[in-house]
LOGU-470919 format. One record per residue (C-alpha): residue in three letters; x, y, z. Coordinates in nm, 2 decimals, padded with zeros to 4 digits, always signed. Last residue first. Example, Ala and Ser with C-alpha at 12.3 -4.5 7.8 and 13.67 -1.06 7.14 Angstrom:
2
type | px | py | pz
SER | +01.37 | -00.11 | +00.71 $
ALA | +01.23 | -00.45 | +00.78 $
//
This chain:
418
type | px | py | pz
UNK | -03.62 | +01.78 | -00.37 $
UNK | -03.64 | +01.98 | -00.05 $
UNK | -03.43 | +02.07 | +00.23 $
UNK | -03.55 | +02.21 | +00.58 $
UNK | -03.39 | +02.43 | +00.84 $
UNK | -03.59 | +02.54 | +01.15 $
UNK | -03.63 | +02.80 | +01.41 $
UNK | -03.94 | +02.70 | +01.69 $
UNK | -04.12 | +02.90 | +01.93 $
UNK | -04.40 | +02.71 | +02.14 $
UNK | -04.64 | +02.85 | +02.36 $
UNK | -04.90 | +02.70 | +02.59 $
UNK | -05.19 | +02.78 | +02.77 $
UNK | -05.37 | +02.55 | +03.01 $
UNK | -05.69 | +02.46 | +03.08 $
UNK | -05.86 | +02.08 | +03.16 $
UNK | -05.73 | +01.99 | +03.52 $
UNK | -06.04 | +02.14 | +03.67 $
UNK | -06.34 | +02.13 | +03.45 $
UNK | -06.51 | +02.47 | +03.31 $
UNK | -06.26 | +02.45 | +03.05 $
UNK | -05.98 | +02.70 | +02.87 $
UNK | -05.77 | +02.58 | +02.65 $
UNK | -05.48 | +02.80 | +02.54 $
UNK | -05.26 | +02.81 | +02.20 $
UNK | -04.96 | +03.06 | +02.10 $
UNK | -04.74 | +02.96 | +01.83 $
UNK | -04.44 | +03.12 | +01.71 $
UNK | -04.21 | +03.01 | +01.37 $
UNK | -03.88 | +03.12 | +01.18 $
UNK | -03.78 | +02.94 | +00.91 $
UNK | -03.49 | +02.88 | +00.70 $
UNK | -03.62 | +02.67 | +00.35 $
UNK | -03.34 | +02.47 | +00.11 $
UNK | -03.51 | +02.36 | -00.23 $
UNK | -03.53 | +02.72 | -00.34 $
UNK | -03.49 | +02.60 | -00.76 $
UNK | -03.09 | +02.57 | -00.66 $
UNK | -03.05 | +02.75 | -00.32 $
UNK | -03.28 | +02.97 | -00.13 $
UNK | -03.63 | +02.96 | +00.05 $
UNK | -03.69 | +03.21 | +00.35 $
UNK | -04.01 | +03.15 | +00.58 $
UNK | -04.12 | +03.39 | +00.79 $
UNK | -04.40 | +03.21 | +01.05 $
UNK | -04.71 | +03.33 | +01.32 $
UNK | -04.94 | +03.09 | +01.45 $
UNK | -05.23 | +03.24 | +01.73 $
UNK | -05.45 | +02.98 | +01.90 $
UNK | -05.78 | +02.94 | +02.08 $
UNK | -05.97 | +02.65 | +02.24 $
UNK | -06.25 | +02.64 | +02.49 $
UNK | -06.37 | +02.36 | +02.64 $
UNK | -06.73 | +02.27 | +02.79 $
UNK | -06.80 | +02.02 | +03.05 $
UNK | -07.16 | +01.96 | +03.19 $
UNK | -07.11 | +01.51 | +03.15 $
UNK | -07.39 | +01.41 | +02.92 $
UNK | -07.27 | +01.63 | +02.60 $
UNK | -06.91 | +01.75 | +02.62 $
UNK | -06.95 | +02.07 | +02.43 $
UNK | -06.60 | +02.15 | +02.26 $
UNK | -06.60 | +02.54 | +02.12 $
UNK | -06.34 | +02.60 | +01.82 $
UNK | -06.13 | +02.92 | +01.74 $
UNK | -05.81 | +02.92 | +01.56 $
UNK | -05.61 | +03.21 | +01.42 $
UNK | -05.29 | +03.15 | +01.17 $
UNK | -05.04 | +03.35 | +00.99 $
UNK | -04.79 | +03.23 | +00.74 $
UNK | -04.47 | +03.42 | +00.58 $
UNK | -04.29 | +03.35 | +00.27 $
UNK | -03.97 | +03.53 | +00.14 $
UNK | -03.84 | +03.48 | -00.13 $
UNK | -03.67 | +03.78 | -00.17 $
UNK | -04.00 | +03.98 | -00.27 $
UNK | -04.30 | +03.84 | -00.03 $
UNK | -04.52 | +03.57 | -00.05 $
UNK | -04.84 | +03.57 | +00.20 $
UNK | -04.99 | +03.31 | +00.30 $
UNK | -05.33 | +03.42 | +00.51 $
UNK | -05.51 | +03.16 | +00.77 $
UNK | -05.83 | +03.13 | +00.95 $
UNK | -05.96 | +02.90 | +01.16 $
UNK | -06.37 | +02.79 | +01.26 $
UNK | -06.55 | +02.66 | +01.54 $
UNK | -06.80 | +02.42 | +01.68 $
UNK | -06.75 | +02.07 | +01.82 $
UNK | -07.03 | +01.87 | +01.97 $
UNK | -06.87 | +01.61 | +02.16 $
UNK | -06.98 | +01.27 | +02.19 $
UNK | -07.04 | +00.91 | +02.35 $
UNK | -07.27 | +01.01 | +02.63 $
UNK | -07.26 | +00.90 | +03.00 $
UNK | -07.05 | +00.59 | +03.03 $
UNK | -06.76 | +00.74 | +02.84 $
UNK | -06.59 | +00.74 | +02.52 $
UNK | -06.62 | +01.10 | +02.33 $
UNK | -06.62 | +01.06 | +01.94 $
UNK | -06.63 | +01.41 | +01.76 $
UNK | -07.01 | +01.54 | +01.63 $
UNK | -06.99 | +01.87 | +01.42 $
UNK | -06.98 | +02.20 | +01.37 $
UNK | -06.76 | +02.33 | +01.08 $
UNK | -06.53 | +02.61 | +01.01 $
UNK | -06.28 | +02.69 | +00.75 $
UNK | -06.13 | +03.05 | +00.63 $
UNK | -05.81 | +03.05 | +00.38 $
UNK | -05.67 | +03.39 | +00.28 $
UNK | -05.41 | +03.40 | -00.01 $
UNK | -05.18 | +03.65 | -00.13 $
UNK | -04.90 | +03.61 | -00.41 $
UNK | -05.13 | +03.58 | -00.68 $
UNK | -05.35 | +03.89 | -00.58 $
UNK | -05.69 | +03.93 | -00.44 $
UNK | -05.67 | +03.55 | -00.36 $
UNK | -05.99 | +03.44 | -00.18 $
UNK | -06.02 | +03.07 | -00.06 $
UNK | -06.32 | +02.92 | +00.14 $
UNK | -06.43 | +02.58 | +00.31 $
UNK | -06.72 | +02.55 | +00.51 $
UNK | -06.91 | +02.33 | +00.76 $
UNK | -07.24 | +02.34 | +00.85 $
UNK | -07.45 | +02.07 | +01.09 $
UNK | -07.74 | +02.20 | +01.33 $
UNK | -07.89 | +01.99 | +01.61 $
UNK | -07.97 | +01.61 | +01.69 $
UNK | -07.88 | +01.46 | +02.02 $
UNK | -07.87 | +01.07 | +02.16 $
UNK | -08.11 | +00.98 | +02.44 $
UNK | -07.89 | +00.81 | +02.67 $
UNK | -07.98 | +00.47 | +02.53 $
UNK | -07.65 | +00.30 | +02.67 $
UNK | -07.58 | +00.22 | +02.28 $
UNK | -07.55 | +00.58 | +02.20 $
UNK | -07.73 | +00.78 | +01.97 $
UNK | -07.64 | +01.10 | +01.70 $
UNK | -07.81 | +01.32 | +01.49 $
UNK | -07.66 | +01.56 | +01.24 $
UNK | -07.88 | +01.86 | +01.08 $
UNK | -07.85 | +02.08 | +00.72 $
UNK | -07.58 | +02.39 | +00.64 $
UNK | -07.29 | +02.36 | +00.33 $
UNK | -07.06 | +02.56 | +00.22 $
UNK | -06.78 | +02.51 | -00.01 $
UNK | -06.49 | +02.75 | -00.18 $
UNK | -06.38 | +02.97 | -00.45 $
UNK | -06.30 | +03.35 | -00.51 $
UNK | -06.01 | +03.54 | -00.67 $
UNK | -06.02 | +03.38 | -01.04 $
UNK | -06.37 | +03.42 | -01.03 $
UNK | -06.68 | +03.15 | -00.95 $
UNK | -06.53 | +02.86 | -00.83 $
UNK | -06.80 | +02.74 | -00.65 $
UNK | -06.94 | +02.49 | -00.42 $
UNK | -07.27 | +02.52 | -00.25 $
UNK | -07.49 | +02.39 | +00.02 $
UNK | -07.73 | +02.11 | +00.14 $
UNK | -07.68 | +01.88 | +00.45 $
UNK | -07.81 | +01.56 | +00.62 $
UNK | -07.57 | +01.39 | +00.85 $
UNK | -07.63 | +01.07 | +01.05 $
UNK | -07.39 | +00.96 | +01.31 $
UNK | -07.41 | +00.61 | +01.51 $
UNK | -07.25 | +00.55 | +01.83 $
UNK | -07.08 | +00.23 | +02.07 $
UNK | -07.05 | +00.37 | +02.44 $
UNK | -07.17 | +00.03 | +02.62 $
UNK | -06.89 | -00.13 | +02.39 $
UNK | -06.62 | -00.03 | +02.61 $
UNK | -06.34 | -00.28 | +02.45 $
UNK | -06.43 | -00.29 | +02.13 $
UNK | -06.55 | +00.01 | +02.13 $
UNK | -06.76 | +00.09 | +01.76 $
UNK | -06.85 | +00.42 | +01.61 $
UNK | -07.05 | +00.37 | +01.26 $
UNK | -07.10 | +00.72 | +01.07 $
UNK | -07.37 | +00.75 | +00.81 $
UNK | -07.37 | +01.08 | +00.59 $
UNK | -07.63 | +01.21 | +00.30 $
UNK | -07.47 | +01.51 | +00.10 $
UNK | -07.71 | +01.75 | -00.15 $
UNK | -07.43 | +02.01 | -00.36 $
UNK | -07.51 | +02.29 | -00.57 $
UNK | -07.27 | +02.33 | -00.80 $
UNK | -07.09 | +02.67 | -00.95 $
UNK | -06.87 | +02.73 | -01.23 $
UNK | -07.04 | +02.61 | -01.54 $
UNK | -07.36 | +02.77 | -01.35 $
UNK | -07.62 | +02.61 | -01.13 $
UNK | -07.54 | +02.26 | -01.22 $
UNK | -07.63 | +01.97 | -00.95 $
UNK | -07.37 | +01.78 | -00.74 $
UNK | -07.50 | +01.45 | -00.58 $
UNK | -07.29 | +01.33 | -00.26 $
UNK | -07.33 | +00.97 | -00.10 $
UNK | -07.12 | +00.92 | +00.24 $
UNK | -07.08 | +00.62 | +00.40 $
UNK | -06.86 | +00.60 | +00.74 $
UNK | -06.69 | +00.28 | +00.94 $
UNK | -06.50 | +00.38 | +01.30 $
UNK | -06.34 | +00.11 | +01.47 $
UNK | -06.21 | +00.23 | +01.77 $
UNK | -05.96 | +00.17 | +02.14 $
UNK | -06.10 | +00.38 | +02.42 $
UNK | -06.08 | +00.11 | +02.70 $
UNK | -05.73 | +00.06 | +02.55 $
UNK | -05.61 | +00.37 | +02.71 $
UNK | -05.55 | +00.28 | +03.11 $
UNK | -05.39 | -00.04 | +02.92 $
UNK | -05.13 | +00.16 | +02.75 $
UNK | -05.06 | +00.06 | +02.35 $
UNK | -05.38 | +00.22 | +02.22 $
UNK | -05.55 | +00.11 | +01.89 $
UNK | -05.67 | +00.33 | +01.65 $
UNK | -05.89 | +00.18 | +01.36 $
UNK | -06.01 | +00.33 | +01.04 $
UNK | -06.28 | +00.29 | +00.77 $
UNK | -06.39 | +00.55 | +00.48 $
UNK | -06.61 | +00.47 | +00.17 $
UNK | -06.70 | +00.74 | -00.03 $
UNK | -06.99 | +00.80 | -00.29 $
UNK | -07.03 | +01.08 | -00.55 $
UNK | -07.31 | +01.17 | -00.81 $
UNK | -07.29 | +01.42 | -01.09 $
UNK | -07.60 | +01.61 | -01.21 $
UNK | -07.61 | +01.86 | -01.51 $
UNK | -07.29 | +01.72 | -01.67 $
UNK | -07.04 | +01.96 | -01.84 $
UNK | -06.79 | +01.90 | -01.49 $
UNK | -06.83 | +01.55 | -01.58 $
UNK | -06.95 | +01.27 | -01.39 $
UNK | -06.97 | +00.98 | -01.17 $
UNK | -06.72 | +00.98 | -00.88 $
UNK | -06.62 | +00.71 | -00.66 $
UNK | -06.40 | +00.76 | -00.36 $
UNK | -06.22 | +00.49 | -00.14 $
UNK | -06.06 | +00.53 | +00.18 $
UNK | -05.85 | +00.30 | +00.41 $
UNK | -05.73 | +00.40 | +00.78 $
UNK | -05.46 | +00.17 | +00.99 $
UNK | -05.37 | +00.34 | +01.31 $
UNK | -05.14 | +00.33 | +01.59 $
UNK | -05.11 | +00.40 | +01.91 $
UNK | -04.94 | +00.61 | +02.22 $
UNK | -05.04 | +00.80 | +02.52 $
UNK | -04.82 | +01.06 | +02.63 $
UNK | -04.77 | +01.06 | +03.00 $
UNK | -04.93 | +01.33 | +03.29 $
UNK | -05.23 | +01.02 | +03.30 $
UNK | -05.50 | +01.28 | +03.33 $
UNK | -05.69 | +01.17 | +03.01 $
UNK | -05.82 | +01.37 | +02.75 $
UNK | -05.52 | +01.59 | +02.64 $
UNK | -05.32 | +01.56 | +02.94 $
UNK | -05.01 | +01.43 | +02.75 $
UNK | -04.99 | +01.48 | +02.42 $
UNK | -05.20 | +01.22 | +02.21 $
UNK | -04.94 | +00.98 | +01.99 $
UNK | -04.86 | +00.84 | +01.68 $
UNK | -04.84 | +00.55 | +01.46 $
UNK | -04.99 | +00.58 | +01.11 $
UNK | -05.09 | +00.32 | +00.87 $
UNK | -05.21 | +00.39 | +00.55 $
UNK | -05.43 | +00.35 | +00.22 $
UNK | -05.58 | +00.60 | +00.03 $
UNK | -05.79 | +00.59 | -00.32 $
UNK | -05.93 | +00.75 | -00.62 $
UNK | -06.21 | +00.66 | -00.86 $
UNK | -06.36 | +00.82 | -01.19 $
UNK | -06.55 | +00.75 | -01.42 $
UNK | -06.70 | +01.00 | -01.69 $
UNK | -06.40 | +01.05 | -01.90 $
UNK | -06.42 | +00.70 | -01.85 $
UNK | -06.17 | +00.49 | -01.62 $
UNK | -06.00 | +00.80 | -01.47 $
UNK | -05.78 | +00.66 | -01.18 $
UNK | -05.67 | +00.81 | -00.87 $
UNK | -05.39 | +00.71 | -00.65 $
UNK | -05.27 | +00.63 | -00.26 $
UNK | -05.02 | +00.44 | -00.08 $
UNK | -04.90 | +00.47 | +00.25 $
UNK | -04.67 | +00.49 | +00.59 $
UNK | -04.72 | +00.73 | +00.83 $
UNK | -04.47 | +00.78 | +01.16 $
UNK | -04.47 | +00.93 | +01.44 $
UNK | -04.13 | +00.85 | +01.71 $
UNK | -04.22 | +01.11 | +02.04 $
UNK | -04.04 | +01.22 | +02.36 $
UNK | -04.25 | +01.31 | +02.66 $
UNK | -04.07 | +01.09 | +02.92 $
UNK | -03.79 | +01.30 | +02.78 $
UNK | -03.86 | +01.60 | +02.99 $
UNK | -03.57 | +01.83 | +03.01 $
UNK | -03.45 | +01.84 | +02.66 $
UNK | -03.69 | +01.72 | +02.49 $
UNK | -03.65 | +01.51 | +02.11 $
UNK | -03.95 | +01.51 | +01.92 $
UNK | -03.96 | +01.27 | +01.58 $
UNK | -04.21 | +01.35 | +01.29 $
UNK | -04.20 | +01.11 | +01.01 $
UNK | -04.36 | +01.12 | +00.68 $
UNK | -04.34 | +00.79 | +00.46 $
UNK | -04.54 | +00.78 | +00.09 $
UNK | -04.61 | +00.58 | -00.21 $
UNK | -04.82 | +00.81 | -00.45 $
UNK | -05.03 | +00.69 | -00.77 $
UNK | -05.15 | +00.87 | -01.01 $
UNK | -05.36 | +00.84 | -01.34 $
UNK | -05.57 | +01.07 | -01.61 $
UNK | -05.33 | +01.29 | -01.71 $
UNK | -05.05 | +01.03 | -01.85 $
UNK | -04.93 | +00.80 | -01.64 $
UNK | -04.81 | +00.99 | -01.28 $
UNK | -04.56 | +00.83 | -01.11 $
UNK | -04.49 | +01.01 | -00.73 $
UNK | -04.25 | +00.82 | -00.45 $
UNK | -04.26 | +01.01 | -00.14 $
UNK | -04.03 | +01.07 | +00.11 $
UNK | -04.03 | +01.23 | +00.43 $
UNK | -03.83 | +01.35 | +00.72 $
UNK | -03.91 | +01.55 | +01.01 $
UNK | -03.73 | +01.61 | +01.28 $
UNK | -03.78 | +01.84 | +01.61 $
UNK | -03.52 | +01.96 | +01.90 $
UNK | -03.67 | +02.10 | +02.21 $
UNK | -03.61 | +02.30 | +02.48 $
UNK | -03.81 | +02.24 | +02.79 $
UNK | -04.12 | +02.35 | +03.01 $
UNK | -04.28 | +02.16 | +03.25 $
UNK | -04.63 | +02.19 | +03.43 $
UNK | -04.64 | +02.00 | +03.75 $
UNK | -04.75 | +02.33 | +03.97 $
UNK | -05.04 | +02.36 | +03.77 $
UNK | -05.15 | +02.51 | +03.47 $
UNK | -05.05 | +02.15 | +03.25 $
UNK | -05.05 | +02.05 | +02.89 $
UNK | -04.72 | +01.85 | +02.92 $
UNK | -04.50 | +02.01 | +02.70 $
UNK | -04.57 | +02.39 | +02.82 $
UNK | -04.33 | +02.60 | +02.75 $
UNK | -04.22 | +02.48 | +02.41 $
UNK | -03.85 | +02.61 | +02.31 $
UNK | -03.71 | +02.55 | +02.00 $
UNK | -03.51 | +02.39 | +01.72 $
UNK | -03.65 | +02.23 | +01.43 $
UNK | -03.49 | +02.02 | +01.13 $
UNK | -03.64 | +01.96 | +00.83 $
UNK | -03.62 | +01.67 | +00.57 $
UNK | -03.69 | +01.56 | +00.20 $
UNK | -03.68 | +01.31 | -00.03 $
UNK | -03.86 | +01.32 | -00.32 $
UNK | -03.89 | +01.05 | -00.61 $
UNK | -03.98 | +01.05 | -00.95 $
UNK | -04.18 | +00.81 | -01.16 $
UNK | -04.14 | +00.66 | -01.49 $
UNK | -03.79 | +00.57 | -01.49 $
UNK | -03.63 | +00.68 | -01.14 $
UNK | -03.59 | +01.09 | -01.19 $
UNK | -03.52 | +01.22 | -00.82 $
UNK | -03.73 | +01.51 | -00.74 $
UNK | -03.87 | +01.83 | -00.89 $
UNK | -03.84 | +02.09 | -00.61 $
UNK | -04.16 | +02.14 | -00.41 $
UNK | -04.42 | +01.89 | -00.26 $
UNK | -04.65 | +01.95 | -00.04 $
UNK | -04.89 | +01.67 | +00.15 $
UNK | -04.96 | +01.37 | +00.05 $
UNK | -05.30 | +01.45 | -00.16 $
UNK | -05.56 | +01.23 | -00.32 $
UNK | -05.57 | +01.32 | -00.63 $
UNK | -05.92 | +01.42 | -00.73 $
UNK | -05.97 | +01.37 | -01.17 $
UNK | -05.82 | +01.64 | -01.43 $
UNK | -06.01 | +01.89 | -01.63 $
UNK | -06.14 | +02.09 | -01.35 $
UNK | -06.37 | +02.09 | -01.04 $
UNK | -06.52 | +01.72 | -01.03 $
UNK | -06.39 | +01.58 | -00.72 $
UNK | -06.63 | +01.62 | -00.42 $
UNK | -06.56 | +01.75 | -00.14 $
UNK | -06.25 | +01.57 | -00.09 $
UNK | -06.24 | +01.38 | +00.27 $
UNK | -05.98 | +01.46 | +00.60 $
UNK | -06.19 | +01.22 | +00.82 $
UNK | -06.33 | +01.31 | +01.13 $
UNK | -06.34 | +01.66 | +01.34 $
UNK | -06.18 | +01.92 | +01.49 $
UNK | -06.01 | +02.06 | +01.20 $
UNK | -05.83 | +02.44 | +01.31 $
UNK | -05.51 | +02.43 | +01.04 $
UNK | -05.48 | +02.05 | +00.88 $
UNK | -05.30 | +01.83 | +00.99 $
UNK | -04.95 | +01.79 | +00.89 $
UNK | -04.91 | +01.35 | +01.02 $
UNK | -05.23 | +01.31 | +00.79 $
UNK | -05.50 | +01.00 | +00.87 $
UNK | -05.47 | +01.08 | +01.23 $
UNK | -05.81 | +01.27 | +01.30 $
UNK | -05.87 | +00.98 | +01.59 $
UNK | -05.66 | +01.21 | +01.76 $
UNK | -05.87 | +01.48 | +01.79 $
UNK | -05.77 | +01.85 | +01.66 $
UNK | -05.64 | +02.15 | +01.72 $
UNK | -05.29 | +02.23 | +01.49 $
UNK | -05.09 | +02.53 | +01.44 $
UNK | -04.83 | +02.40 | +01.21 $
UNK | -04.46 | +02.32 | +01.21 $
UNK | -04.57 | +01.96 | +01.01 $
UNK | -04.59 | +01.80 | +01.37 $
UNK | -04.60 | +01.96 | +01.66 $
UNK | -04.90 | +01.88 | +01.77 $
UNK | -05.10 | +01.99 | +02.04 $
UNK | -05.43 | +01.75 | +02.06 $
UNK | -05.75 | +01.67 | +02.22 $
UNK | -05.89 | +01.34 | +02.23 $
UNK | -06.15 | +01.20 | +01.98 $
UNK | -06.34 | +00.95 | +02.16 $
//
């Protein structure tokens, strides 16, 4: 079960499943599973796993360096409770978000990153709805040959699905969740062939007894091989086994397969980016015939100038669904963003979202939208200080009563950086 989300956190448009936890700023539109590298051969240097952006140059302590950081939001969200009936609530709201993160980098080929990111939600009128998330980790990469390479990520987040999302319980649901990944990659970006494996495991764990029938374990494989087309362009062949285990509900336990075949290129200094296409099957314990259909996803990046930059990803895909009919959602949908940096130092972000939820076994079908707008103004000593300016519109609509609603949140916010 992967539950529908709003987040606040990270001040970005966000429309995802909980059990997508592994980052407390998710990423814009992704609806499904682990945040994973694809693949970690483009360049000189080896995949670092990333914890999120970092500006300013930190805190010199010996060998490493240290950045602290905060921001501070102030808004006004009109629909905290994910509701289009007469219960829906509205409120001001006050939003922080600190982080720190310890960085040491030995020479170019290793890194290693100690990390906490909070988000913290304050309402004005509905504090039942109040949050405390937190992420706590470690992560690094290693080159042990020029043709070795490994990188990891360990962490334990504690968070929360808004209320409404899956269940109608009109409260926020709580849990936490520990996730460890591991990536091997054999290979140079001379080679003809380079091969990849990743290891990903995670549990989330619910703290309200109405929730902990949809308590997981979810264990996934996935082998990559990478074949040279061009110096600048790979074909790539991926192979994907997903284990989905209730401990509590095990009659909706699953298995995911995923075959696919694409590209990934970085062919100009405008132009790079992955897609892939193939077929994904699933099954359930209950034996209710599982499903198999088409699998893509993509990942593209065009800059026609250095200041300008248009992101579009997309993927369709299985999410975990707990329930005594069918065990998953088939997600489809893509997002779209442009950065643009303007004279003055001025930055400002847009944002569309677009992603169709099938519920398989149970008839329902979701629809989810969403508009992000921010300015951004950096200033101060090397622009470590940042005075933004953000709206974002989002709406579900379903074919199942209590399910839609349309929200819209407006936040101003002042954030320091080292």
């Amino acid at each position: 079960m992967k539950t529908f989300k709003l987040a606040l956190l990270g001040l970005a448009l966000s429309a995802s499943y909980a059990h997508a936890a592994e980052s407390l700023v998710p990423s814009l539109g992704t609806a499904s599973g682990y945040q994973t590298p694809q693949g970690g051969f483009a360049g000189p240097s080896i995949y670092i796993p990333t914890t999120g952006a970092v500006t300013g140059t930190g805190i010199v302590l010996g060998a490493a360096r240290l950045h602290p950081g905060v921001t501070v939001s102030y808004g006004h969200d009109s629909n905290v409770n994910l509701s289009s009936g007469p219960g829906k609530l509205s409120s001001n709201v006050t939003l922080i978000q600190p982080q720190l993160i310890l960085s040491r980098t030995l020479n170019a080929t290793e890194h290693y990153d100690a990390y906490y990111k909070g988000s913290y939600a304050k309402y004005t009128s509905a504090n039942n709805y109040d949050y405390n998330d937190s992420a706590f980790g470690v992560d690094g990469a290693k080159a042990w040959t020029p043709r070795l390479r490994t990188s990891f990520k360990l962490q334990y987040a504690i968070g929360h699905d808004a209320a409404n999302s899956y269940v109608a319980t009109n409260a926020i649901e709580r849990w936490t969740s520990p996730t460890l990944q591991a990536v091997v990659h054999y290979g140079t970006p001379r080679s003809e062939g380079q091969l990849e494996f990743e290891g990903d495991y995670k549990q989330q764990r619910y703290s309200d007894a109405i929730m902990q029938p949809y308590n997981i374990d979810e264990a996934r494989l996935v082998g990559r091989f990478f074949l040279k087309l061009h110096p600048k362009t790979h074909a790539i062949f991926e192979l994907a086994t997903e284990s989905d285990r209730y401990p509590n509900f095990g009659a909706s336990n699953g298995t995911q397969e995923r075959a696919t075949v694409g590209l990934q290129w970085d062919a100009t200094a405008k132009t790079s980016g992955m897609a892939k296409i193939g077929m994904m099957h699933e099954s359930s314990s209950n034996g209710g015939g599982g499903n198999s259909g088409l699998a893509w996803d993509a990942a593209i990046t065009y800059k026609p100038r250095i200041y300008s930059e248009f992101k579009l990803e997309g993927s369709r895909d299985y999410a975990e669904w707990a329930n005594v009919v069918n065990s998953y959602i088939v997600t489809q949908g893509a997002a779209l963003s442009w950065v643009q940096h303007w004279p003055h130092r001025i930055t400002s972000t847009a944002g569309l979202l677009d992603y169709r939820d099938q519920f398989l076994g149970s008839g329902r079908v979701d629809d989810r939208r969403g508009v992000s707008l921010k300015a951004e103004y950096a200033f101060g000593h090397q622009d470590i200080y940042h005075f933004g300016l953000q709206e974002i519109l989002l709406d579900r609509s379903s074919n199942t009563a209590g399910f839609s609603f349309h929200e819209a949140l407006t936040l101003l916010s002042l954030g320091i950086q080292l």
